[in-house]
N, C-alpha and C positions, 0 to 999 in steps of 0.2 A: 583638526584644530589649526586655527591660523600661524603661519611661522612667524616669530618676531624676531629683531635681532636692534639691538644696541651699540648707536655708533659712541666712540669715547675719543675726544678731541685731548691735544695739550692739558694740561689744567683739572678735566672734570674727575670727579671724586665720589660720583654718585653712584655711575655705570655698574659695580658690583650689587648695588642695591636694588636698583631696576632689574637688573636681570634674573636674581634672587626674587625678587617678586613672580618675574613671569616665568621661572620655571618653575616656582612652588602652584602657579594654577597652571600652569601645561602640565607639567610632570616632564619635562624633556629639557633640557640645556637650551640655554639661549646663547648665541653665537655673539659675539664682542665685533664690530667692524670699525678699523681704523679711518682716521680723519682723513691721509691720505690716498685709501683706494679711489678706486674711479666708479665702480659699481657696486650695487645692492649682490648680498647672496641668490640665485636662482627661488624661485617659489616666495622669496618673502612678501609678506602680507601689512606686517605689522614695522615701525619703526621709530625708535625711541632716541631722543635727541636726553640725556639726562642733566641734574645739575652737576653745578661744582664752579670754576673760574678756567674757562675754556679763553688760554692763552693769557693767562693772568689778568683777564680782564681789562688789557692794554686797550686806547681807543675808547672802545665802550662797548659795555660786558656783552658780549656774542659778536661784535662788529667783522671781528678776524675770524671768528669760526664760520661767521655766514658764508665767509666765502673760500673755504677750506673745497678740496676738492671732492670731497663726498660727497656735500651739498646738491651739486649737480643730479646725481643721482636722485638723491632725496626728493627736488624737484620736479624731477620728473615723475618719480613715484606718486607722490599726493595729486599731479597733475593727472593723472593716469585712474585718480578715485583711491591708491589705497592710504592705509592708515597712516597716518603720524601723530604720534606724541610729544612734547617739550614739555619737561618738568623745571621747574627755576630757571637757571643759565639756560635750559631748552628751550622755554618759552622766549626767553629774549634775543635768541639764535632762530628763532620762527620770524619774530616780527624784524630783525635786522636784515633776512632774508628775504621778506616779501611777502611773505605762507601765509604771515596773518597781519591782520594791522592794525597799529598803533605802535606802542612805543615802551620801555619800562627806564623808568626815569627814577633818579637817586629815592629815598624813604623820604617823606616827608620829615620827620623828623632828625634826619640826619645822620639818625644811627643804624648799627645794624639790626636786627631783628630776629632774635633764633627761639623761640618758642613752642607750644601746641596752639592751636587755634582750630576755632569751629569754623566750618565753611556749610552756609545753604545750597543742596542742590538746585538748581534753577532748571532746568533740562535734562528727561532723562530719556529721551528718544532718541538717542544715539547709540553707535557701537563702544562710546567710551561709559556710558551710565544707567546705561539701561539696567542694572543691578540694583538703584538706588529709586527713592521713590520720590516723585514731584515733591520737594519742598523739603525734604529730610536734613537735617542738621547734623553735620559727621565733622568729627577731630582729626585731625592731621598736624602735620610740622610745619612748621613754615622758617626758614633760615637763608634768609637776603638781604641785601644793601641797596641791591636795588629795583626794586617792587612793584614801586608806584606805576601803575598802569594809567598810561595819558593816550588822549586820541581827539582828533579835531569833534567839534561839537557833533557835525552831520555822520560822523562816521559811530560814532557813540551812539545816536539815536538810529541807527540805520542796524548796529548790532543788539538790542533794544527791542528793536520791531521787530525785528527777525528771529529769536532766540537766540542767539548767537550769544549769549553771556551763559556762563556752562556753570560756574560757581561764584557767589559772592562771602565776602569776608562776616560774620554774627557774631553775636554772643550764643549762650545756652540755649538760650529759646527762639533762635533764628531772627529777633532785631538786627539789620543791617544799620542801625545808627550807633550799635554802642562801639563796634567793634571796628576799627581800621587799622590793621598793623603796619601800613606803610603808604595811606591815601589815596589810596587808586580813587579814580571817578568812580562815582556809583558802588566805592568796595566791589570793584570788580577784581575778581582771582583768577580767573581764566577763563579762556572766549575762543570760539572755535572759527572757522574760515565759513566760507557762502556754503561751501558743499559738504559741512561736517562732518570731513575725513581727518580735520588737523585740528588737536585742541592741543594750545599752550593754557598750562595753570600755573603760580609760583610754588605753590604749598608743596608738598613732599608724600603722596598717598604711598612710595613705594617702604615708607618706612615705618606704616603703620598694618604691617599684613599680619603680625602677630601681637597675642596678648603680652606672652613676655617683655614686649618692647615699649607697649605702652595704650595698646589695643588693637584693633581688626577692621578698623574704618577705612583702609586703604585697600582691602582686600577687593568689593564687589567690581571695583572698578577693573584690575587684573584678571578674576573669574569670566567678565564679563566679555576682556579682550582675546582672552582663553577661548572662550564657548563658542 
């Protein structure tokens, strides 16, 4: 099974939940690495950037985590082909970083955002979805302020043409026009890089892996990066 391991900056608040996730599909501990080391653990495969307000969101939210000293590592890592994840503050710690691009920019409406929300799979030919089936409609959390996914027009249609858009925001029955919890172009929710090793999403699949909590939609995604 792939090793993963979860870095936890200043700020984030997620990292137990992420890693709670991926030991309940490995069946083995997942190892916590600080924002200051200088290196990945030996053999890691898998790397998970979680949310929360990495460094209180000073600047602008991931601005300072991007360039914490981990990162480096990090970068090399995805440059090297293997995996990385950005879940909320991850994903805007990707694209502050370089890893992916665009931008997440305040809600359009201002406010914060903490609900369930449906998201359409777009792509599941990946190591992050391939659990999930073209077009599938899954529930998850979503809990941000700052969401809105912006990107110059060419780089928009360039992730478009490519598949590179991994989830978009729906209602019940996979319409992307009813549903926008915080204006992304296109209800875009998360997007992967050219080599789709790196997907940032905002929504929160690691807190949907059990029914207890509010359902199981967040699971295939884990199982997947499990297997």
């Amino acid at each position: 099974m792939p090793r993963a391991v979860v870095v936890c900056f200043p700020g984030s608040n997620r990292d137990g939940d992420v890693a709670r996730a991926l030991s309940h599909a490995s069946g083995r501990p997942t190892p916590i690495v600080w924002h200051a080391d200088q290196s990945l653990p030996p053999g890691t495969d898998l790397v998970v950037l979680p949310g929360g307000f990495s460094y209180g969101d000073y600047l602008r939210c991931g601005a300072i985590a991007a360039r914490a000293r981990i990162m480096g590592a990090v970068g090399k890592h995805a440059a090297q082909g293997g995996l990385v994840l950005g879940v909320c503050n991850g994903f805007q710690i990707l694209c502050e970083a370089g890893l992916l691009p665009g931008v997440l920019m305040r809600n359009a409406n201002r406010h914060f955002v903490c609900r369930m929300q449906h998201l359409r799979v777009e792509n599941t030919k990946t190591s992050f979805t391939k659990g999930y089936r073209a077009g599938q409609v899954i529930k998850v959390a979503v809990a941000h302020g700052e969401g809105n996914y912006v990107a110059e027009p060419a780089t928009i249609a360039a992730l478009e043409a490519s598949g590179r858009v991994a989830f978009r925001y729906c209602d019940a029955s996979g319409d992307v026009s009813r549903e926008n919890p915080n204006g992304s172009i296109n209800a875009i929710a998360g997007v992967y890089n050219e080599q789709f090793n790196v997907l940032g999403l905002m929504p929160h699949p690691e807190n949907l892996i059990d029914s207890l909590t509010g359902g199981v939609d967040g699971r295939p995604m884990f199982a997947a990066l499990a297997g």
